[in-house]
N, C-alpha and C positions, 0 to 999 in steps of 0.2 A: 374626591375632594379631601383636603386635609383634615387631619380628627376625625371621619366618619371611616367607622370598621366594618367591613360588609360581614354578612352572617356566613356562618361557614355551613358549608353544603348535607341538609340531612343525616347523612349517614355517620358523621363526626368529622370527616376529614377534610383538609384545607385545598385550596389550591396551589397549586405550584405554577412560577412563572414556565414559559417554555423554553425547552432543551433543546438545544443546538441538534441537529438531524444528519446524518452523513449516509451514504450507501455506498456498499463495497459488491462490485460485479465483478465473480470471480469464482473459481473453481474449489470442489471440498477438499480437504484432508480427512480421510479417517482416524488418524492418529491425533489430532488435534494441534497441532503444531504449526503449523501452518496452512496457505490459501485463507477461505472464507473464514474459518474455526478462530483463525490469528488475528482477520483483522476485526472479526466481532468483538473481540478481547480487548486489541488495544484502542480501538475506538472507545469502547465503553470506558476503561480506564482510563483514555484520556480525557473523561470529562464529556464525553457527550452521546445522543443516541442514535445505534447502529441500525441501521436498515441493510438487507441483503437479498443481491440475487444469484441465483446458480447457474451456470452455466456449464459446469460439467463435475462426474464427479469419481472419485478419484481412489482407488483401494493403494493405501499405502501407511505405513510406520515409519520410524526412527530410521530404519535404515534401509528401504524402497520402496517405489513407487510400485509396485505390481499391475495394472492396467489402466485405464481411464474410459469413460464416455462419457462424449459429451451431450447434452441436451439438445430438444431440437430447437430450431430458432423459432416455432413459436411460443414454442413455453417460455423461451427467453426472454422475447418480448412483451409477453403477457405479464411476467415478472414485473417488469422494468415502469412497465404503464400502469399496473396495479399502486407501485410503491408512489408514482409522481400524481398518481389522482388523488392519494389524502394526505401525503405528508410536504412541509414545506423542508426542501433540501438543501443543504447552504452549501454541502459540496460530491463530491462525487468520484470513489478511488477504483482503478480496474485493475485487477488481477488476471489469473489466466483466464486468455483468449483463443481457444485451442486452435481453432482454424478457422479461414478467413472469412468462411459466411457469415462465423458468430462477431467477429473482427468488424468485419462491414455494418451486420445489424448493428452490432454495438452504439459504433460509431455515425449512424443513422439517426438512432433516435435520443443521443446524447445531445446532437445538434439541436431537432427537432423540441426537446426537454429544455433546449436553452442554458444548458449548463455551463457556468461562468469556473466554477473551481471545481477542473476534471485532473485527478491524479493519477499517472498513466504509470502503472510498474510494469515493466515488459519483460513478465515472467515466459521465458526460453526455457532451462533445462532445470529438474529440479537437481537439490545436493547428490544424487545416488545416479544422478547421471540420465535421468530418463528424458526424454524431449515431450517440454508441456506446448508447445509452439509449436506447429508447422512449418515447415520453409517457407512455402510458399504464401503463408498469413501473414509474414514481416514483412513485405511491402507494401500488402495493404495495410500494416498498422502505422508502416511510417508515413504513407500516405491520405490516410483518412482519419484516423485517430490521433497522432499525435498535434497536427493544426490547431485541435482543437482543445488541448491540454495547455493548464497552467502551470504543471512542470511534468516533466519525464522524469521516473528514479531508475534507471538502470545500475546495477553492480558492473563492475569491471570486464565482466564475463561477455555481459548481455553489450556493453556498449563497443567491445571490439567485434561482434558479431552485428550491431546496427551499422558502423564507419568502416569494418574489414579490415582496420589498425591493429596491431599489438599494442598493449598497455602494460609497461611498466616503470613508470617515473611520473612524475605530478602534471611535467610540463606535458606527455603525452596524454593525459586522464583530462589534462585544460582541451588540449587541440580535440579532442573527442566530443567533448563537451558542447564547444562550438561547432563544431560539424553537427552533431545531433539539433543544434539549435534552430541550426539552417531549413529544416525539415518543416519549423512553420508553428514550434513549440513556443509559450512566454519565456520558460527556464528549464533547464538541463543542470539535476543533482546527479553525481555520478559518486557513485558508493565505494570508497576506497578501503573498504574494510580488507579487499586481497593486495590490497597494492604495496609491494616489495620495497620501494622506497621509503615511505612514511605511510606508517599501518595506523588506520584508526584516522586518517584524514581525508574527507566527501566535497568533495568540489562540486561549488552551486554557480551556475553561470546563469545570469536573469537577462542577457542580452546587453547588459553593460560593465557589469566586473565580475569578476573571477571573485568570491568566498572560499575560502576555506574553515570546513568545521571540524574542529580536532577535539577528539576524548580519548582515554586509556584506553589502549587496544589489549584487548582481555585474551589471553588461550583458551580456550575452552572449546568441547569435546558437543557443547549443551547452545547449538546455533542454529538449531533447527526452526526455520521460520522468520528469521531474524526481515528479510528484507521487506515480506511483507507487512511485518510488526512495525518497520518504518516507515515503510506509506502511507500505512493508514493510520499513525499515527501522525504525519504531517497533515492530514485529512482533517482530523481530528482539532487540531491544535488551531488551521486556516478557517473551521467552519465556528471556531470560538473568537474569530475575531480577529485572529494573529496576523501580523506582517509574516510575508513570505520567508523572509529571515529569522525572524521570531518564531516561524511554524517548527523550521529546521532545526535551529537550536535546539527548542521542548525536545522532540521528537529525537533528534539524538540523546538527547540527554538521559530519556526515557528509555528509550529500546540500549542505550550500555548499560544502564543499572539493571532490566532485563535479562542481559546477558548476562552481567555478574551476578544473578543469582538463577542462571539455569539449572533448569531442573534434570536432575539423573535419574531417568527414566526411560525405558526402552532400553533396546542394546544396541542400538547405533548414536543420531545426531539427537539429542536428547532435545526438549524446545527452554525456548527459554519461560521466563516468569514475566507474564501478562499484567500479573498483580501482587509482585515482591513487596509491594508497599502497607499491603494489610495485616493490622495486626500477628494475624494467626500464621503471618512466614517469617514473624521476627525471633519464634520462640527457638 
């Protein structure tokens, strides 16, 4: 009721309203750059709280992957049932899916979990070249997982390896886009940070127009992670409310300033800045 201040809680401290909730199922980074590491980061940075599961994990730095295993499927799913038994989830971002059993569990109890904003990045090969993806998991991803996805981010790479097209013009990154849509997804963002025509421009197909999202396309040596810092930061931004359009925007807007203040560190792709915006990286 109005005028009436409730007592605050013994210990001295108040309550806080509650924080938007997002979970990222996805494989580790050692290096911290990217996978789960990245999208802990930019989840949190974007304003809201990170829940995570692992599904495999991953020895590698700036400049390779040196081997991976992945977990079994029932830790995965023990993960996955632990996080949806006490938190309320507003959305749900996947990373790497090594192969297809974890592909199918995944996408089992995603269903089952009822989850309405599932963002599907379909992490294939990392930057140093090593394949996070199985062959034979991409079919079952395009067929059981992305159905159920409210958008797919594929980069350029990943999407001519979904449609078996070449990519290199806007109008070919549109036709890919729609072909990936066809597959049963709400929208298909396709990441045009490689594409040779107009660099720094992501094409969001929601099933009725074609967006283009444009920002300075930065050089830099410090990219390590970047894709996944974009999903979950659209994760991020959709579990706070945002229109699907509105998610994309923040979210690029975020992961360029990211990029423009990567970090040099490591001696390969160095990762970007998760958190360029706090004081202590202005000095």
């Amino acid at each position: 009721m109005a005028g009436i201040e409730t007592a605050a809680p013994p210990d001295g401290t108040r309550s806080r309203p509650p924080i938007a909730q997002v979970l990222t199922i996805a494989g580790s980074d050692s290096g911290g750059g990217a996978g789960i590491q990245a999208d802990i980061k930019a989840i949190q940075a974007n304003g809201v709280f990170a829940l995570s599961v692992l599904t495999s994990i991953t020895a590698q730095n700036t400049k390779t992957v040196v081997t991976a295993f992945d977990l079994p499927l029932r830790v995965i799913e023990a993960q996955i049932r632990a996080v949806f038994d006490d938190f309320t989830i507003s959305a749900v971002k996947t990373g790497m899916l090594s192969s297809k059993g974890i592909v199918k569990r995944v996408a089992q109890l995603v269903k089952e979990m009822q989850v309405q904003n599932l963002i599907v990045d379909p992490v294939m090969v990392s930057k140093s070249g090593y394949p996070l993806l199985k062959p034979e998991a991409i079919a079952m991803m395009k067929s059981e997982l992305f159905p159920l996805a409210a958008l797919v981010t594929p980069n350029i790479h990943e999407a001519e390896l979904l449609t078996g097209n070449k990519i290199r013009t806007a109008a070919e990154a549109e036709e890919a886009a729609r072909k990936i849509h066809l597959l049963g997804c709400r929208a298909v963002l396709v990441k045009g940070g490689h594409l040779l025509e107009e660099r720094g421009c992501d094409l969001l197909f929601d099933g009725n127009e074609i967006t283009c999202f444009r920002s300075d396309f930065i050089e830099s040596q410090n990219t390590h992670g970047t894709g996944c810092t974009y999903s979950a930061a659209i994760a991020a931004q959709i579990a706070s409310g945002k229109t699907l359009k509105q998610a994309v925007q923040e979210a690029k807007t975020y992961v360029t300033e990211a990029i423009r203040h990567g970090l040099s560190i490591g001696h390969g792709h160095g990762p970007t800045d998760h958190f360029y915006f706090l004081p202590s990286r202005k000095r």
